[in-house]
C-alpha positions in Angstrom: 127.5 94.4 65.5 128.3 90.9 66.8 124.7 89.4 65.9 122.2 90.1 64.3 119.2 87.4 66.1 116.0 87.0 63.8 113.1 85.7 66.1 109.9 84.0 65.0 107.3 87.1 65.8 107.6 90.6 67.1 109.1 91.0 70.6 108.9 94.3 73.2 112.1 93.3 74.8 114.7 90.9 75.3 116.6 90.4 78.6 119.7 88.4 80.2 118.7 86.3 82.3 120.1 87.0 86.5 123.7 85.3 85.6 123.9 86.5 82.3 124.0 82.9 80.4 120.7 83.3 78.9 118.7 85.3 76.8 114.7 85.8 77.4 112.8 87.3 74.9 108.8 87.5 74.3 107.1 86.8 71.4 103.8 88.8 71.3 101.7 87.2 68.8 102.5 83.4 70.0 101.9 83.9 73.6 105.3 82.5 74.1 108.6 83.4 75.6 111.9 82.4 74.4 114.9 81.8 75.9 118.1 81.7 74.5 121.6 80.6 75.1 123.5 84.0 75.4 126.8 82.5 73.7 125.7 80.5 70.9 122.0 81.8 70.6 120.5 78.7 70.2 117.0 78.3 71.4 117.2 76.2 74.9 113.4 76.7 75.9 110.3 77.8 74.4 107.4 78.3 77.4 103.9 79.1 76.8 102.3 82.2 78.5 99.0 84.6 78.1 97.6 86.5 75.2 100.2 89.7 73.9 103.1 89.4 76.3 104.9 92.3 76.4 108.2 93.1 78.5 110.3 90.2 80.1 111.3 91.2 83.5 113.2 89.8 86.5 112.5 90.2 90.4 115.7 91.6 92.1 117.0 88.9 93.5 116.8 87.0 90.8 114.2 84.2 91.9 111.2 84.9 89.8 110.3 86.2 85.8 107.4 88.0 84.7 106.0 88.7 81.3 103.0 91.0 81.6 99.7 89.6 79.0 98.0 92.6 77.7 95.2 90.6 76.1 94.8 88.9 79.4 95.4 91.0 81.8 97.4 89.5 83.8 100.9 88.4 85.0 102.8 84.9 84.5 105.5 84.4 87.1 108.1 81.6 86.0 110.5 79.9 87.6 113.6 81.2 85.7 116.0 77.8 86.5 113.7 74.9 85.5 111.0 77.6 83.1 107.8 76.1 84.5 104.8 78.9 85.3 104.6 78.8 89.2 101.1 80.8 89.1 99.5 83.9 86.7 98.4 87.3 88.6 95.6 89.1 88.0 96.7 92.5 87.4 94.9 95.7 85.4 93.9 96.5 82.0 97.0 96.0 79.4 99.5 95.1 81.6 102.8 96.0 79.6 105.6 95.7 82.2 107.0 94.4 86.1 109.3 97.1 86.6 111.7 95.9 89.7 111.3 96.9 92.8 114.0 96.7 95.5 111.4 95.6 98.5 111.1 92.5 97.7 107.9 93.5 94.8 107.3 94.2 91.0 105.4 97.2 89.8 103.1 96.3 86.8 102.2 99.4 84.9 98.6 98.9 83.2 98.3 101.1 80.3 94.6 101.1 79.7 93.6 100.7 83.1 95.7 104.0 84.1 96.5 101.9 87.4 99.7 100.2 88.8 99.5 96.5 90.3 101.6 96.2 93.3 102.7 92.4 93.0 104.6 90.9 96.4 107.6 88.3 95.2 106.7 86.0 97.8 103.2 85.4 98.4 102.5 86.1 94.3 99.9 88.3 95.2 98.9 92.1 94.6 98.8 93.7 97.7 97.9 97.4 96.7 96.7 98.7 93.5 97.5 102.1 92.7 95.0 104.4 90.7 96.7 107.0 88.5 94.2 108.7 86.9 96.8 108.5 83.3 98.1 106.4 81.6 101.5 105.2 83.0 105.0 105.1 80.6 106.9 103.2 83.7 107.3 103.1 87.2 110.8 103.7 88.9 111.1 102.5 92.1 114.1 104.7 94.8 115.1 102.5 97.6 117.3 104.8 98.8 114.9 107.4 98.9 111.6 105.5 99.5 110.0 107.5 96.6 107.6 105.3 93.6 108.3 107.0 90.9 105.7 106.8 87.3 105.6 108.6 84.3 102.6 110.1 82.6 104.1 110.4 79.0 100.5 112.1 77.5 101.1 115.3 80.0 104.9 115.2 80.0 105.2 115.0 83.8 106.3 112.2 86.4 104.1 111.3 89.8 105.8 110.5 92.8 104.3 108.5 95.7 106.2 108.3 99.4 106.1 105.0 101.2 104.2 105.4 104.3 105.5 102.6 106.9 102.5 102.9 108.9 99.7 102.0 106.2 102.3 99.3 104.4 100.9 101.5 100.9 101.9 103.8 99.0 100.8 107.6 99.2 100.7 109.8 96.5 102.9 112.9 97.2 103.3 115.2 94.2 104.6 115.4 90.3 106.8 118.0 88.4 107.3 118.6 84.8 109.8 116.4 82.6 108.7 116.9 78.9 106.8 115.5 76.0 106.3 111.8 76.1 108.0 111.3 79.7 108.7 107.2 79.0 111.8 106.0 81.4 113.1 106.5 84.8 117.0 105.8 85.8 118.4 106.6 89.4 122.1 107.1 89.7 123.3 104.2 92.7 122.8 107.4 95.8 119.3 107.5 95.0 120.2 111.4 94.2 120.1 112.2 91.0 117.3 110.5 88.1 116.8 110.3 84.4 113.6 110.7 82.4 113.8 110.2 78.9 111.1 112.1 76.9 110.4 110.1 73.8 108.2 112.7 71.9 110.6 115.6 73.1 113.5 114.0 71.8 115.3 115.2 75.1 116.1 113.7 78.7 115.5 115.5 82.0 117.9 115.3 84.9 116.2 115.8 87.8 117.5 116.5 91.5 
């Protein structure tokens, strides 16, 4: 163990930031996020977000944050080189976390609200909101394979939806068993082969 980093309250995650030199980290009860020098782990930056944040994510290219506000649901987007809020996103019930897309969105998985918020990097808007009908664990998103990918952790199974070009949405297209507590997807870099790991199960399911 190089470092062992005591925080102020109870965080969900802590992330570099796109090159590496920082450290971002929520802190749940103080409707804060941190951020941290990744070498000397002092605090650089404190910013103030909604109620419960949970996971601290970054867009793919880098440009944006977003910490998810359970209590509030929804999203604060930040500007990740000078750490002002550009806008908040209404999203679901209990938004937990932006999983990354790689088409230029972020995938908000709302726990309560059994829905996913489909949020577009640019315009900072939701453009479709997907109803699950469960309660999501995450959302995976295949670029290579055009293929949404969310878990349903209570049934042990993961959804899939195909992107339909025509529609610009998302279309539901089937599901298959992992196992108990399905939680988090992984894709190897072809897009062939994923990774589910099954929290309750104590297993992980590779899947074609």
């Amino acid at each position: 163990m190089i470092k062992d980093l005591e925080v102020p309250a109870m965080n969900h995650n802590a992330v570099f930031s796109p090159d590496g030199q920082e450290i971002w980290t929520s802190q749940m009860s103080e409707n804060k996020v941190l951020v941290l020098d990744a070498k000397t782990y002092a605090v650089k930056n404190t910013i103030t977000v909604g109620m419960e944040p949970a996971e601290v994510t970054f867009s793919a290219d880098g440009s944006k944050a977003y910490v998810p506000n359970g209590d509030d649901d929804n999203v604060t987007v930040i500007n990740p080189m000078t750490k002002s809020v550009i806008t908040t996103v209404p999203v679901g019930d209990n938004p937990v976390a932006a999983w990354v897309g790689y088409d230029g969105r972020m995938y908000v998985d709302n726990e309560d609200g059994k829905t996913v918020s489909v949020i577009d990097v640019v315009s900072n808007s939701v453009v479709q909101t997907i109803n699950l009908g469960f309660m999501p664990g995450s959302v995976a998103h295949n670029s290579l394979k055009k293929e949404l990918w969310v878990t349903d952790p209570d049934n042990g199974k993961v959804h899939y939806w195909n992107w339909d070009a025509t529609s610009g949405l998302w279309v539901h297209a089937g599901l298959f068993d992992a196992a108990a507590g399905a939680h988090a997807t992984a894709f190897t870099n072809d897009g062939n082969t994923a990774y589910v790991t099954n929290q309750l199960a104590q297993s992980v399911s590779v899947i074609n």
